[in-house]
C-alpha positions in Angstrom: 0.0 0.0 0.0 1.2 3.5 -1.0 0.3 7.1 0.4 -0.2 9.2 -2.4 -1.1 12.9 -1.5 -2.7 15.4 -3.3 -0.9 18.9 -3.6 -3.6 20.3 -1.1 -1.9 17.7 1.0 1.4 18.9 0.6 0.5 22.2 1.3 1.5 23.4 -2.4 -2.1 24.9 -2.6 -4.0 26.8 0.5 -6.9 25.2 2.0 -9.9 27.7 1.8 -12.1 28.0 5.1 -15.4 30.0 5.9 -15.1 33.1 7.3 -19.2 33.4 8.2 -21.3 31.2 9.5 -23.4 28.9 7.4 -21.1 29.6 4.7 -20.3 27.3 2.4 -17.1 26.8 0.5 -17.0 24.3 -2.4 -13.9 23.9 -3.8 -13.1 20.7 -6.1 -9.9 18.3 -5.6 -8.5 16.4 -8.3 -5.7 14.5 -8.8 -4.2 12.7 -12.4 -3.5 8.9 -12.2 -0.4 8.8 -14.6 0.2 5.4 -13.9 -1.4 2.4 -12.2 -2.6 2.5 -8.6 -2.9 -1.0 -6.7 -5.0 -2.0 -4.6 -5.3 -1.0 -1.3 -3.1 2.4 -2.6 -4.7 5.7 -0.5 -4.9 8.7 -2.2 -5.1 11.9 0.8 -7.6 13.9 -1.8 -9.2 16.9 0.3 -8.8 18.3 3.7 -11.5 18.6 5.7 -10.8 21.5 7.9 -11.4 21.4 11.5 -14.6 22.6 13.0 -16.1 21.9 9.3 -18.5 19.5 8.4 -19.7 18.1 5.0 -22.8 19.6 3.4 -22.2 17.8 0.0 -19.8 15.7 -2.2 -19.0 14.9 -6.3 -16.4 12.5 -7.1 -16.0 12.6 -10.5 -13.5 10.1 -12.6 -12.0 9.5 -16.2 -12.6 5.8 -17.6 -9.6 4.4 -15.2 -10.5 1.0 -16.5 -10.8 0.2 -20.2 -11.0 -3.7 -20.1 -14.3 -5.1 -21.8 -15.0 -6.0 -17.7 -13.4 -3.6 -15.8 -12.7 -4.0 -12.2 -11.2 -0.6 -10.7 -13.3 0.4 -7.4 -13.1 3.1 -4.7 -13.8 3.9 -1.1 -14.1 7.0 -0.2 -13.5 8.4 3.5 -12.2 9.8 6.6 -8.1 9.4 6.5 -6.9 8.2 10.1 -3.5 10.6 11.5 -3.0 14.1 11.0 -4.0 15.8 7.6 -0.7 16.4 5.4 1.5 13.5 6.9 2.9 11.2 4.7 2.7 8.1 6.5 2.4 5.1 4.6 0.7 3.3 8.3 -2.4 5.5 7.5 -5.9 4.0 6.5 -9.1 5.5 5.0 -12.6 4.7 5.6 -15.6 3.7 3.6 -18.3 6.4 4.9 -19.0 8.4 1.8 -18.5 5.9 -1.0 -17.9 2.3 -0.4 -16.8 0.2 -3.7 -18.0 3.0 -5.9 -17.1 1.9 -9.9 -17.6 5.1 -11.4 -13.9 5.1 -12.8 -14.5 2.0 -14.6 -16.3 3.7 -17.4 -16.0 7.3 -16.3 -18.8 9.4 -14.8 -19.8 11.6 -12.1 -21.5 10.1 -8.6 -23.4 11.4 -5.6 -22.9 9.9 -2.0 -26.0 7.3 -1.5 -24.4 6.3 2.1 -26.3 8.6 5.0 -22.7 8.6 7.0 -21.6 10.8 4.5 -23.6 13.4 5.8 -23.5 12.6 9.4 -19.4 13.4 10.1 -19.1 15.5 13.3 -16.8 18.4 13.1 -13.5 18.1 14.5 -11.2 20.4 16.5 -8.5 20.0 14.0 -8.0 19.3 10.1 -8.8 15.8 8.7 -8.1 14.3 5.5 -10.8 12.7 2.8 -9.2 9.9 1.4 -9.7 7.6 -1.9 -8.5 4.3 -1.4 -8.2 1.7 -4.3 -10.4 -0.8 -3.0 -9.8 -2.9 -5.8 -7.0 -2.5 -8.7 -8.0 -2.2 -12.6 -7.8 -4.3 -14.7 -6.6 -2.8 -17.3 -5.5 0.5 -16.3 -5.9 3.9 -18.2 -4.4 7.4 -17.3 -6.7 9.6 -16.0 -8.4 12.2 -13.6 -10.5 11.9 -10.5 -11.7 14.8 -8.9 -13.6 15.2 -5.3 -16.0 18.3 -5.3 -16.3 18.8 -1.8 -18.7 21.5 -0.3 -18.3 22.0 4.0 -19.5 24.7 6.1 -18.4 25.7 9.9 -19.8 23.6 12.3 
C-alpha cells in the first residue's frame, strides 16, 4: 500500500475555510493517475478542515479501466492521522462511497451512504481519502476529482 497525497496535502495549494457562519465553501480536488494504482493504494484527496462539516460531495472520474470487464473500485472516506503526513501506516474509511465503480467507465456520482452526511466536526484538520479498493484491470491514465462542499460547524 502506498500514500499518495494530493498537492492540497502537501501544502503546495491553500486550504480555503469559511469566514461566516453557514457559509459554504466548495472547492473541487483532483488528482491525475499517470500510472497504475494498486490495490489498497490511499490517495489523501481533500482536507476537511477542522470545525467543518460536510454539506455535499461529487467524485468525479476518467474511464480508469478500459478492459471489456473492468474492475477498478473506490472507497471513499475519513483518513486516520494528522492531515498532510505522509505516512504510509495511515488508513481511509468507507463512509462516503464504499466500492464506488464510477472510474471503470468514467462518470460523475453522488454519495447514497447517509454517514456521509453525518461526520461531526473536528477540533482540528482531517483528511478525505480515496482508497483503491480494488485494482484495474486494465489500467488507463486519467483524472478523478472530489467536489467537496463544508461549512463551519
Amino acid at each position: 500500500m502506498a500514500l499518495i497525497q494530493s498537492k492540497y496535502a502537501k501544502g503546495i495549494l491553500p486550504l480555503p475555510y469559511p469566514t461566516q457562519a453557514g457559509m459554504v465553501v466548495a472547492l473541487r480536488f483532483a488528482h491525475t493517475f499517470a500510472t497504475a494504482p494498486s490495490a489498497n493504494d490511499i490517495l489523501e484527496l481533500a482536507p476537511l478542515p477542522a470545525n467543518t462539516k460536510i454539506v455535499d460531495v461529487i467524485l468525479d472520474s476518467d474511464d480508469l479501466d478500459t478492459n471489456a470487464s473492468p474492475t477498478i473500485t473506490f472507497d471513499v472516506g475519513i483518513m486516520s492521522g494528522a492531515f498532510g503526513v505522509d505516512d504510509a501506516a495511515r488508513t481511509s474509511d468507507d463512509v462516503i462511497f464504499d466500492g464506488t465503480t464510477v472510474a471503470q467507465a468514467g462518470g460523475v456520482v453522488r454519495p447514497t451512504l447517509k454517514t456521509a452526511f453525518r461526520q461531526a466536526a473536528a477540533s482540528t484538520d482531517r483528511s478525505i481519502g480515496l482508497k483503491i479498493a480494488t485494482a484495474a484491470a486494465t489500467f488507463a491514465a486519467g483524472e478523478v476529482g472530489l467536489t467537496v462542499l463544508y461549512v463551519a460547524a
